[in-house]
N, C-alpha and C positions, 0 to 999 in steps of 0.2 A: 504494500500500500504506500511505503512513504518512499521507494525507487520511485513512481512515477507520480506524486504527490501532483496534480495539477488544478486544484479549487484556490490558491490563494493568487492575488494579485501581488505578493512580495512575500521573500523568506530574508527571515534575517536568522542568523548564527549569533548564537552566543558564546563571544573566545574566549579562551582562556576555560576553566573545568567550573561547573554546577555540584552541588550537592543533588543528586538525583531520588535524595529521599521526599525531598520537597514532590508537594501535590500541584492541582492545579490552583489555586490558590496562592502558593509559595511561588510560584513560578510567573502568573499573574504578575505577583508583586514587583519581582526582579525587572519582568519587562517596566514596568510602570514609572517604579522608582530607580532603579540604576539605568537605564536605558533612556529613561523622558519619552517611552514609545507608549502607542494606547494598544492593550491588547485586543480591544472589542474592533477593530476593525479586520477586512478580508488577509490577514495576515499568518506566515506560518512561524513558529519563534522555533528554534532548534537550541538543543541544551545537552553537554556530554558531560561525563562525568569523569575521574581523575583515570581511569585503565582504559578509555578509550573504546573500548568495546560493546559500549552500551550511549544510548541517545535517548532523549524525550521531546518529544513534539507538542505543540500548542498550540490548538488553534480554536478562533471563534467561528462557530456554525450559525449564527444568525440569534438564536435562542439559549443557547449553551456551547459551554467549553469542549471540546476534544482535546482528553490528552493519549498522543501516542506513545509507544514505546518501542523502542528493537534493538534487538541485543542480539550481537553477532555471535555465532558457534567457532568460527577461525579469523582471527584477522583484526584490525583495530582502524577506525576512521580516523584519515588524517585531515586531526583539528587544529586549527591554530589555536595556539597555547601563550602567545605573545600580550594579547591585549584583554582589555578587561572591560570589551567594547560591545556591542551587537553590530554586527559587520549584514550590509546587504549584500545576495547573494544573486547572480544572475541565473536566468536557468541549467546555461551550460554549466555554473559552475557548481549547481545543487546537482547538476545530477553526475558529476566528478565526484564529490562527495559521494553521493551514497553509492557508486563503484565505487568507491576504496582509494580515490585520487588523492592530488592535493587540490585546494579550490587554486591556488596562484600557480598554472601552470608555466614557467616559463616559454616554452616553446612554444606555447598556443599564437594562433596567430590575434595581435590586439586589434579593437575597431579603430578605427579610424576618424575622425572628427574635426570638425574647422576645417574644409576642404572649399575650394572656389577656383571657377575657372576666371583664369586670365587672359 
């Protein structure tokens, strides 16, 4: 479900590791208060926890919270661990994440932008 995740208008990542004992509640709040984001809107929040191998998801359904979970049987998501931000995540690059990527691929090829012809 959360490989092809495609209801939300924006995902945002949250760097750096979450306490995953946290509910949806606890996790609400993070968005809210450490972020300055509003959870209630079409948005997906992603949350990992310190071994990597496990993730929680957030989102609002209109009426109520969804909270996802998955938890890998081999292998660990490469999270940034740097910052203590919620990072937007483009499509390409949420679904490098949940293959197993890193979201900053160096060799990907970047958009391109401020372009005019002379």
């Amino acid at each position: 479900m959360l490989s092809d995740f495609t209801g939300a208008d924006k995902v945002y990542l949250a760097c750096g590791y979450t306490d995953l004992r946290r509910g949806i509640d606890g996790l609400a709040n993070i968005v809210q208060q450490q972020f300055e984001l509003d959870p209630f809107t079409n948005t997906l929040f992603l949350f990992c926890g310190r071994r990597r191998d496990r993730i929680k998801a957030l989102y609002w359904e209109g009426n109520g919270f969804v909270l996802l979970y998955k938890r890998l049987e081999n292998g660990v998501f490469q999270w940034p661990r740097n910052e203590t931000e919620a990072r937007e995540l483009t499509p390409q690059q949420y679904r490098w994440l949940m293959e197993g990527l890193n979201v900053d691929q160096p060799k990907a090829h970047k958009a391109v932008t401020g372009l005019s012809i002379v």
